[in-house]
Every structure is written in C-alpha cells, then in structure tokens.
C-alpha positions in Angstrom: 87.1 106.6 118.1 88.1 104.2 115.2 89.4 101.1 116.8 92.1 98.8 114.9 93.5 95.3 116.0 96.9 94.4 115.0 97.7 90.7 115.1 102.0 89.9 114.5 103.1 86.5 114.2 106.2 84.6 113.2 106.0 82.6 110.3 103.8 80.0 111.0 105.0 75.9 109.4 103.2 74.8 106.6 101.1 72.4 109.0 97.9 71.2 107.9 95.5 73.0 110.2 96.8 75.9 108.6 96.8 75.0 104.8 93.3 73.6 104.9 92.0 77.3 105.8 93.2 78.3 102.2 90.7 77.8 99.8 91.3 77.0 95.5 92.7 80.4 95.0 94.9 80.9 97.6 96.5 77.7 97.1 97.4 78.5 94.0 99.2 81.6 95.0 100.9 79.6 97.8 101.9 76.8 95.6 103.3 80.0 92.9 105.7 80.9 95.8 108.9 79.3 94.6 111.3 80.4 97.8 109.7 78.5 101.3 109.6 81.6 103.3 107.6 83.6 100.6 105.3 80.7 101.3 105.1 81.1 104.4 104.4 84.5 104.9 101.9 84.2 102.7 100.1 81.3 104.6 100.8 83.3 107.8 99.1 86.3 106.4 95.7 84.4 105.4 95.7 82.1 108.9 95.9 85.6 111.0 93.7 87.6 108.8 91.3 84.4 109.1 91.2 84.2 112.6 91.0 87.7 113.1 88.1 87.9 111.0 86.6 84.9 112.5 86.8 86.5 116.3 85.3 90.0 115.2 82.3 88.3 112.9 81.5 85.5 115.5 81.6 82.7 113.2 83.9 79.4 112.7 87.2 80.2 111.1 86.7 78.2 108.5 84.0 79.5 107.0 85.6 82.5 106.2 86.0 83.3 102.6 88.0 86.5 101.5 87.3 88.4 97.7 90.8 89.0 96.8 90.4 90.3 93.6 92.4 93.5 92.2 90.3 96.3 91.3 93.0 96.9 88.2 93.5 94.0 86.8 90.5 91.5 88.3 93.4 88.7 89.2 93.2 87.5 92.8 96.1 89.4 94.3 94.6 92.5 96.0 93.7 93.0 99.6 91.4 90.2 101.0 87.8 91.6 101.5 85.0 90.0 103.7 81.7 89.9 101.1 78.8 91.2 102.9 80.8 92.4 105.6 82.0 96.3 106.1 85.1 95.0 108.1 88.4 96.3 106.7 92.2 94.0 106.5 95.9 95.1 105.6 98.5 92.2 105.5 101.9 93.1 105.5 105.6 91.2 106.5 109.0 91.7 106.4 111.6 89.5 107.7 111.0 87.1 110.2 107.6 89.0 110.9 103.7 89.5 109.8 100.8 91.0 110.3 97.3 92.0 109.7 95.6 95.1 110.8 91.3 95.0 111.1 88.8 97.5 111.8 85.5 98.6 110.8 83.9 100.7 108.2 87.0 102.5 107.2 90.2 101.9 104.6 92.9 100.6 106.8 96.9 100.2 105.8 99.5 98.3 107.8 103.3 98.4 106.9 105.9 96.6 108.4 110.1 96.7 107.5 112.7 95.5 109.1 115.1 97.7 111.0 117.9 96.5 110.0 118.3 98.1 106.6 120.3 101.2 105.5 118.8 104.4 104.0 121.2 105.8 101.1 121.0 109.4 99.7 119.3 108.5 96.5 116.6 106.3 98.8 116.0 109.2 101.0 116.0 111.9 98.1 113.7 109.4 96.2 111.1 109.1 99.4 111.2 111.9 101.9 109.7 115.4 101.0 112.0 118.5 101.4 110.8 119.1 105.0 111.5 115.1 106.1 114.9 115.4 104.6 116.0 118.6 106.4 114.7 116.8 109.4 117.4 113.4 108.9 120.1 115.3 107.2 122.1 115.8 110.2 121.8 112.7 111.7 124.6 109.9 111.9 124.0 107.1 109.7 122.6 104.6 111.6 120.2 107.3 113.2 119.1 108.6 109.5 118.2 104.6 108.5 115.7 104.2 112.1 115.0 107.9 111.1 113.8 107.1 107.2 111.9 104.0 107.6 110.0 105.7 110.8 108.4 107.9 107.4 108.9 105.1 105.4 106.5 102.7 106.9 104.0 105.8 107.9 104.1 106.4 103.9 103.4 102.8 103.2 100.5 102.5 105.6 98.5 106.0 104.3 99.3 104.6 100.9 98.0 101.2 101.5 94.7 102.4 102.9 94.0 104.4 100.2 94.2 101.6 97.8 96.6 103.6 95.3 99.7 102.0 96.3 103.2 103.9 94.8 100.7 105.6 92.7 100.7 108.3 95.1 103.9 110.6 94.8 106.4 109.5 98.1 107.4 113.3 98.2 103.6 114.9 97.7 103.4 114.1 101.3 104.6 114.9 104.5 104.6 114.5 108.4 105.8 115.1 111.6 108.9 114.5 113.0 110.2 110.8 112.7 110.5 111.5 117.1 106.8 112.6 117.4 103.8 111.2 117.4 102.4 110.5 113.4 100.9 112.7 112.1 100.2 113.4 108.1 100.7 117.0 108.0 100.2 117.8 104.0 99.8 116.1 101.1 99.6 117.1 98.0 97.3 113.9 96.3 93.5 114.4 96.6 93.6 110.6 97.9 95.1 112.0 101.1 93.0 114.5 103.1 95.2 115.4 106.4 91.9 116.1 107.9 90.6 112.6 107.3 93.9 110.5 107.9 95.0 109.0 111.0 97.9 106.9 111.6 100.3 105.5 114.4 103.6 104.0 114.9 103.6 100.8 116.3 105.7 98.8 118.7 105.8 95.6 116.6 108.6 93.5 117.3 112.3 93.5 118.0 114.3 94.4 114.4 111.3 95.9 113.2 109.2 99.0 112.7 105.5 99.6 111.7 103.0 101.8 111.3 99.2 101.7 110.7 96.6 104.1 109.1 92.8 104.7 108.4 91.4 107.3 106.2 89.3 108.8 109.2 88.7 111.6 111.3 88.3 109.9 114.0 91.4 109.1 116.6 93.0 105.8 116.7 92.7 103.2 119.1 95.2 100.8 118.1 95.8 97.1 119.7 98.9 95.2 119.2 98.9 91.0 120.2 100.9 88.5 119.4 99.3 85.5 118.3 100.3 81.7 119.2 98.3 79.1 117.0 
C-alpha cells in the first residue's frame, strides 16, 4: 500500500512566520511574482510542503531545505526535493486553492483546477483521447466541462509524476469513465506503464477538482486535510 498525504490550504498572507521559512532562492522567485496572489500561492505552496515535510522527517520546520532545481535547464524552478531524503512532493493551485501531495519512495503528481471553467470543442479535441470523447460527447454543457476536467486533472497528475510534463501526448492516454473510479487504462508513452500507475480523484474543496497519482503498483491510500497555520 503506497500511502500519500494531501495538505489544501487557502492562500496564506504574506506574514512573517511564513516568509522567513523561504530561503535566498525562493525569495527571489516570490519577489519575481509581479501579481499578489501569484505570490501568494507560491508562498503557500513552500509553507505546506515545509511543514509537511517537517511532520513526516521529525525535524524543525525550519531546517528544511528543498533542491529545486530543473533537471532541463538547472534553474530553480522544478519540483522541490528533500536531499538525503527518498520522500516525494507535488505542489499545485488554482484559484483560491493549494496543495501539496507527499509520500515515500515513489514519483508523486498532484493537480488541482477550478470547477468553474468551461471545456470548448477544440479543448476537448485537443486533450481527451477518442475513447474519453465518445464518453462526454453527449453530455449537456455544463456536464461535459465537470466531465473534462475530471480527465483533465487525472492527466495532469500522471503527467506530473512522471516528471515529463506536456511532453507526454494528452491523447496517447486514456482512462476510465470520468463517473468511475481512476483508473489509467492505456497509454501509449513508455513513461506511462498502466501496470505501474495509480491515481485517485480527490474531494478537495468546494469549486474545485483534483486528482493525485504515483507511478506504483501498489494501491493508493490517499489522505486529504486542511491545514490552519
């Protein structure tokens, strides 16, 4: 059993107590921010990831230091790391929401939208394979947006644990039914074995819909909390 912790929160003020658990490099990327809420959410992201990290490794939160640097390009943007640690982070927000997603040993993805957007043709030709558009093309419109970003988010997720991002072809891969439980049932990139890739949908918040994922064969045990500083 491969056991993940969610964490959500709102995003947090730009109090001290927070900013002081950012070290040189992140402050710099907080500072780059130029519209408040982008700030914010970023701040958010690195306070829960922290303090997540902090609980599961037993030490004082602010001791922890995370190796954020992109395996493409060597800048400090790609997902935080724990050096000399085999636990495993995915940060992710939309709206008026973030969160983090931990676990151990394994590559983890978390995505979060907002449900309040709309799903056009061209978006749903561009993202869903041919089975997962036969499966919304009936639907009214409001029920073919919940409908798309169920898949959407479950694509995100896979793709985020596997590192690769929008490299991966959107239509090379496909799963169950937006109304049953996630499942990747092909995939046409090597990065993607449906044999080793577990995933959920997840309850988030109100206005929003998530899903998580772990390149594993093992089933998920997935915990959602909502954190209050």
């Amino acid at each position: 059993m491969t056991q993940i912790v969610v964490r959500w929160s709102e995003p947090l003020a730009a109090e001290d107590r927070f900013l002081r658990l950012l070290d040189e490099l992140e402050r710099g990327r907080y500072e780059a921010y130029r519209l408040e809420l982008d700030k914010r959410r970023f701040l958010t992201g690195r306070v829960l990831a922290k303090t997540l990290t902090a609980a599961r490794l037993g030490v004082p939160v602010e001791s922890v230091v995370f190796d954020a640097t992109c395996e493409d390009c060597g800048k400090p943007h790609g997902r935080p790391r724990v050096p000399g640690s085999d636990l495993t982070l995915s940060i992710s927000h939309s709206g008026q929401l973030v969160g983090v997603a931990a676990t151990d040993g394994v590559p983890v993805g978390l995505d979060v939208e907002t449900s309040s957007r709309r799903a056009d043709k061209s978006l749903v030709e561009y993202a869903l394979s041919p089975a997962e558009q036969q499966a919304v093309a009936g639907l009214p419109e409001a029920s073919r947006s919940a409908a798309f970003f169920v898949y959407w988010t479950r694509k995100e997720a896979v793709m985020k644990a596997t590192g690769k991002g929008l490299k991966i072809p959107l239509q090379s891969i496909t799963f169950s039914p937006y109304d049953a439980p996630a499942e990747l049932v092909s995939s046409g990139d090597p990065a993607l074995d449906p044999a080793r890739t577990r995933l959920a949908d997840l309850k988030a918040a109100e206005g929003h819909r998530a899903a998580v994922a772990a390149l594993t064969a093992e089933a998920l045990e997935v915990t959602e909390e909502h954190w209050l500083p």
